[in-house]
N, C-alpha and C positions, 0 to 999 in steps of 0.2 A: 800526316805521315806520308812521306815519298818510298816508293821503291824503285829500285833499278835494277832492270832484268837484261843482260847481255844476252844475245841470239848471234847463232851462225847460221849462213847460208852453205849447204852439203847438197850432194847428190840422194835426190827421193829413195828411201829405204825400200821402197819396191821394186826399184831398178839394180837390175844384175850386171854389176861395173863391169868393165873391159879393161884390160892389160893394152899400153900402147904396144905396138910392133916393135919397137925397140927397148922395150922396158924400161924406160924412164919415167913413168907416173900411170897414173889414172886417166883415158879417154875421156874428158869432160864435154866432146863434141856434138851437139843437137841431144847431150842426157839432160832430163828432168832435174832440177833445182828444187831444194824446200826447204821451210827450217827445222834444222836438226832436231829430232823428236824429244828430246831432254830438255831442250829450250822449251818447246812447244807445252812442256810443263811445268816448268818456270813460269811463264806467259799466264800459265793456266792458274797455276796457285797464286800468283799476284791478281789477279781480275777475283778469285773467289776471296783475299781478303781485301780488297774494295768493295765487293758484293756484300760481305759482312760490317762492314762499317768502320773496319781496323786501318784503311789505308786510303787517301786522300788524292794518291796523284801514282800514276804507271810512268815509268819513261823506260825503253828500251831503246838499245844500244848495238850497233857490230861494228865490225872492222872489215873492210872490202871496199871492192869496186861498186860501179853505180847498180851494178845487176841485183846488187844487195838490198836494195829499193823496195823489191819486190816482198820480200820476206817481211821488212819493216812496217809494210802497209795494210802485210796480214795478222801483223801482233796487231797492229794500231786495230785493225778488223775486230779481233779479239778481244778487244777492251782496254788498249794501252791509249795514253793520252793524248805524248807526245815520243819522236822519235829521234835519235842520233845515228847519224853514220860517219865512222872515222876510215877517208879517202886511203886507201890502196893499193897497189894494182901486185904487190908484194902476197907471197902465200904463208900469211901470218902463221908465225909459230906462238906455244903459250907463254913464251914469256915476254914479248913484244905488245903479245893481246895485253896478257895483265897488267904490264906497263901504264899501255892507253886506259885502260879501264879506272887505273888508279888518278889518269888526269881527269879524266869525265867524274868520277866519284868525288873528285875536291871540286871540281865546278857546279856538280850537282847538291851535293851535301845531303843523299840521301841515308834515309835509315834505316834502310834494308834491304839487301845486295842478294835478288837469288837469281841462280845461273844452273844450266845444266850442269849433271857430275864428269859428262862426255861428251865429246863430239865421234859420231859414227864413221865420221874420214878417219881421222887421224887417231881417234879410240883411246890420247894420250890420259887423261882424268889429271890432267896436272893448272889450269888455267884459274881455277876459282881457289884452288890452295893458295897458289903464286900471288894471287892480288890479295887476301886475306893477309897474308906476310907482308906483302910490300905496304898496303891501307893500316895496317894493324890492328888487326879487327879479329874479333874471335871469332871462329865459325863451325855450322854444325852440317856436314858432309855425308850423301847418301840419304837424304831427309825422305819419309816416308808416311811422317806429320806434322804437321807446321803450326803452332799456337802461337799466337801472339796478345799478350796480356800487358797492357801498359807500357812499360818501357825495357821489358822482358819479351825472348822468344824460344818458345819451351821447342824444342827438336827432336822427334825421335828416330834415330839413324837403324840403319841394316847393317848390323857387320857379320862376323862370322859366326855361328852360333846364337846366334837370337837378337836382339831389338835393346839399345841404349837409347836412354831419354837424356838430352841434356838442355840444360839455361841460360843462357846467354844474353848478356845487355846490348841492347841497343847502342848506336850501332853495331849490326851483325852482317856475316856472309854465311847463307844455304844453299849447298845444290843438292838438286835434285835427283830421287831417285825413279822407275820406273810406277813402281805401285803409290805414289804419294797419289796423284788424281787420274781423272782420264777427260784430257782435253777435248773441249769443244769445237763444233764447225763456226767458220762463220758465218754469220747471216746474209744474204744478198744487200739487205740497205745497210747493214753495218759495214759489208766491202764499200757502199758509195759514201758514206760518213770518213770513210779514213782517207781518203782521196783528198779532201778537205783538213785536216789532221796537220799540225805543224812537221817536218821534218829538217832540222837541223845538218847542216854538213861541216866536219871537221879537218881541215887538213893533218898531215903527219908533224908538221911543225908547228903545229896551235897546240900539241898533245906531246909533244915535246921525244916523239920514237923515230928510233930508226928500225923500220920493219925488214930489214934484209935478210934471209934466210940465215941463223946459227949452225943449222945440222941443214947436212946436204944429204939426199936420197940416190943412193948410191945405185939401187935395182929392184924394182917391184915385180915381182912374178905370181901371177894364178895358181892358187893351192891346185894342189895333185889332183886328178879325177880319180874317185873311188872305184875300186875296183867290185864287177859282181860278185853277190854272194854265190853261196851253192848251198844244196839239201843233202844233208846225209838221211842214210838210211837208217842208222841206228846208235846207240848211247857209244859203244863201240866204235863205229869208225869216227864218230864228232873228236872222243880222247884220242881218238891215232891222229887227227888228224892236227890236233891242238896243239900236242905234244912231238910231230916230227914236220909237221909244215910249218904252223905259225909258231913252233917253239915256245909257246908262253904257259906252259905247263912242263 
């Protein structure tokens, strides 16, 4: 049994982004690079069902420039096999990704497609729907348990209100939600194993996309800085204060 895990390379979730001085994107200047932590649990539940016996072969996948490398060689770190990267220097939108994803998925012919539910750049949760539709594949979204029984994958999703279990045949698409596992580091000799590690390179026209921006980012601004609080002195002046400052009583 193969699985295929799509990754993205984002800016490390412990770095506090900057606004350019003109407002047209994100400062990506000398910031931290890492793979999106939703992948990084993708990565994770595919290595824990090869650890169980249910899955045979990892391949993970992005779409980027070469710096993208880097990400790929720390799934590969983490217990993936072999890796793809589909060339572009374009700032892939979801439906260009899912495009690509759907040419790698007919070259690969795997049988079980899990991908983060988000990427923390762009936060759209639209990429693993998009390829589901376009692949035709059922799939179970926000997974928070993953079984895989024979030629079934039992999914138990997060939605509103409490926890749906669904079944789904092989081939299927999962992604991931936050509490499904808690990914692992890599080892030191496992980062010099993956070094060794096949990595595949795809161009834009072996994948048949054109990654040119659809929606153009018209202006990114820095949320408001919060304003201090203050201490009232009593139950009374909190109600005056609620009621003829902040109005919301």
């Amino acid at each position: 049994m193969k699985v295929l895990v799509p990754i993205k390379r984002v800016v490390d979730h412990n770095v506090k982004v900057r606004v350019k001085a003109d407002n047209s994107g994100v400062d990506l200047a000398n910031v931290k690079m890492a793979m999106n932590p939703f992948c990084e649990i993708a990565v994770e539940e595919a290595v824990r069902l090869k650890e169980s016996g249910a899955v045979s072969e990892i391949v993970v996948v992005t779409i980027g420039a070469k710096a993208a490398d880097e990400q790929l060689r720390t799934a590969l770190a983490l217990g993936a096999d072999r890796a793809i990267r589909v060339e572009t220097e374009e700032d892939a939108q979801p439906l260009a990704i899912a495009k690509a994803l759907k040419a790698v998925y007919d070259k690969e012919s795997p049988n079980l497609v899990i991908l983060g539910k988000q990427a923390i750049d762009g936060d759209n949760n639209q990429t693993g729907q998009m390829f589901a539709a376009l692949a035709g594949l059922p799939q179970g979204t926000f997974a928070s348990e993953v079984k895989v029984e024979g030629d079934k994958v039992q999914v138990t999703r997060e939605i509103d209100g409490g926890l749906q279990t669904v079944e789904l045949s092989l081939p299927a698409v999962v992604t991931t939600d936050l509490r499904l596992n808690e990914p692992r580091y890599a080892s030191l000799p496992n980062i010099m194993k993956a070094k060794k590690k096949p990595l595949d390179v795809l161009s834009a026209d072996e994948v048949g996309v054109d990654f040119t921006p659809k929606v153009k980012v018209l202006k990114v601004e820095a949320p408001a800085e919060r304003e201090a609080g203050i201490i009232v002195g009593s139950v009374d002046e909190l109600v005056e204060k609620l009621k003829n400052e902040a109005k919301v009583i």
